[in-house]
Every structure is written in structure tokens, then in C-alpha cells.
C-alpha positions as CSV (number, residue, x, y, z in Angstrom):
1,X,-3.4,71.1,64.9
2,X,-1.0,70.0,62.4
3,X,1.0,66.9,62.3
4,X,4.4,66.3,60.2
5,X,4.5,62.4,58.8
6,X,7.8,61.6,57.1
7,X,7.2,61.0,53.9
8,X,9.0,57.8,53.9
9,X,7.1,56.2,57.0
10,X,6.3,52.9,55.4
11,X,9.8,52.1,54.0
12,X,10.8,52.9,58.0
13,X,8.6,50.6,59.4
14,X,8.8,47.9,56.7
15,X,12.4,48.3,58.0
16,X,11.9,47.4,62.1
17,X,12.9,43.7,62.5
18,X,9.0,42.3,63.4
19,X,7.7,43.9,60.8
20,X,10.5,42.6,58.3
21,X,10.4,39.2,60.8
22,X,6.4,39.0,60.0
23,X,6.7,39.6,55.9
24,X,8.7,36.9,55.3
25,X,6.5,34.6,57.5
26,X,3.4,35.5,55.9
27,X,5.5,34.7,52.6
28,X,6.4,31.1,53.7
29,X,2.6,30.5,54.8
30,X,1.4,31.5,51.3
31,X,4.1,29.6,50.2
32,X,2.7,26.2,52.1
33,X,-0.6,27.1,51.2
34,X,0.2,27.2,47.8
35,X,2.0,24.1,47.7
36,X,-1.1,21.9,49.4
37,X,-3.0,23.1,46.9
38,X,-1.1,22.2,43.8
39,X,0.1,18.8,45.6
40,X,-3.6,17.5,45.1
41,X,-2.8,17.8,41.2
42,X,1.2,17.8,41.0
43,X,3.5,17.0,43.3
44,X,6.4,18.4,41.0
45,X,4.9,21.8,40.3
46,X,4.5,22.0,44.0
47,X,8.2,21.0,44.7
48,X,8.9,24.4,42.4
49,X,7.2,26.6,45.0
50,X,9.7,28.9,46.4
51,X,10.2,32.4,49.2
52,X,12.3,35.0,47.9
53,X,13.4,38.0,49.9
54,X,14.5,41.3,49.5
55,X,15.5,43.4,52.0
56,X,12.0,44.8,53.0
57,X,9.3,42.4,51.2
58,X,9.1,38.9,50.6
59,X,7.3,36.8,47.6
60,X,5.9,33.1,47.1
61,X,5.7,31.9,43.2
62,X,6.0,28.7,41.1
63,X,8.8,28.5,39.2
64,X,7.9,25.7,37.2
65,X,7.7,26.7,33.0
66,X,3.8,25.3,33.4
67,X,2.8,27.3,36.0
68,X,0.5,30.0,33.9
69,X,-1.3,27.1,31.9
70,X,-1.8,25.0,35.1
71,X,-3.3,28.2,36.7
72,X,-5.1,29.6,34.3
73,X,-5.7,27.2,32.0
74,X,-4.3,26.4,28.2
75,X,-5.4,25.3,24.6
76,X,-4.0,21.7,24.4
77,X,-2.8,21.6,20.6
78,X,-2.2,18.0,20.3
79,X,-5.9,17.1,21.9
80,X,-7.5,20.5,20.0
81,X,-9.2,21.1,23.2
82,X,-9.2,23.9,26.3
83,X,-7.6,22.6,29.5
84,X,-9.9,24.0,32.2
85,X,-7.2,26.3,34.8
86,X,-6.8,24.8,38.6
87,X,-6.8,28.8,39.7
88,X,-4.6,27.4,42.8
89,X,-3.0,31.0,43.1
90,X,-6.2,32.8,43.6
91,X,-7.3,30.0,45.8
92,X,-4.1,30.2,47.9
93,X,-4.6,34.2,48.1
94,X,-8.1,34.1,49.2
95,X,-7.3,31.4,52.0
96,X,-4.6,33.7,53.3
């Protein structure tokens, strides 16, 4: 027995209104996750937290310009020394 699955099956579902409905909430409970987690060390990279949507998907991000180097760390020039990374964004994504 043979059965014929449209090739485009997971843009159709992404496209039914729960499934589009429960995207963009998982995006915005990232997106709190993400900014208790940064709000123990900065409460303005936090405020830079932000949802975008699209039509069928949904992000969380920092849009702050020191996001990367607060993450993952950075070479401090004016000290000469490493700044150890708060790896908040892997943090969030494994507590999700």
C-alpha cells in the first residue's frame, strides 16, 4: 500500500492558525527566557530582546551591537585580557 504526501505538507501545516498561534508563542517564551537570563548581568541588553514574525515562523534575538561578545565572549583591548562569554543563548535554548 502506497500513500501520496504533498510535497509541501509542512509549509500547509505551519500555515493552520494553532500551529502558526503556537510558533510565535514558543517565540515569546524564548524570548522571556532570554531576557531573565541576561537581566542578572544587563538590564539594557535585556531591554534589546525582541519577537519577530513572518508569516509562518517566528524568532527571539538581541539586538543590542554587544550581543556576540557578551555571549561568547571577547578580547578586551584596553585591559589585554579575554572576557569570559555569559553563553545566555545556549542557556536559554537548552531551558526551552
Amino acid at each position: 500500500m502506497s500513500v501520496w504526501i504533498d510535497p509541501n505538507i509542512a509549509e500547509i501545516v505551519a500555515g493552520l492558525d494553532g500551529v502558526k498561534d503556537e510558533v510565535v508563542a514558543t517565540a515569546h517564551r524564548g524570548a522571556a527566557k532570554l531576557r531573565a537570563n541576561i537581566a542578572k548581568r544587563s538590564g539594557a541588553m535585556a531591554r534589546s530582546v525582541t519577537v519577530s514574525k513572518g508569516t509562518k515562523d517566528a524568532f527571539f534575538g538581541i539586538k543590542d551591537a554587544g550581543a556576540l561578545g557578551y555571549n561568547y565572549g571577547h578580547h578586551n583591548n584596553w585591559s589585554d585580557r579575554d572576557i569570559a562569554g555569559s553563553h545566555v543563548i545556549e542557556k536559554t535554548i537548552r531551558e526551552m
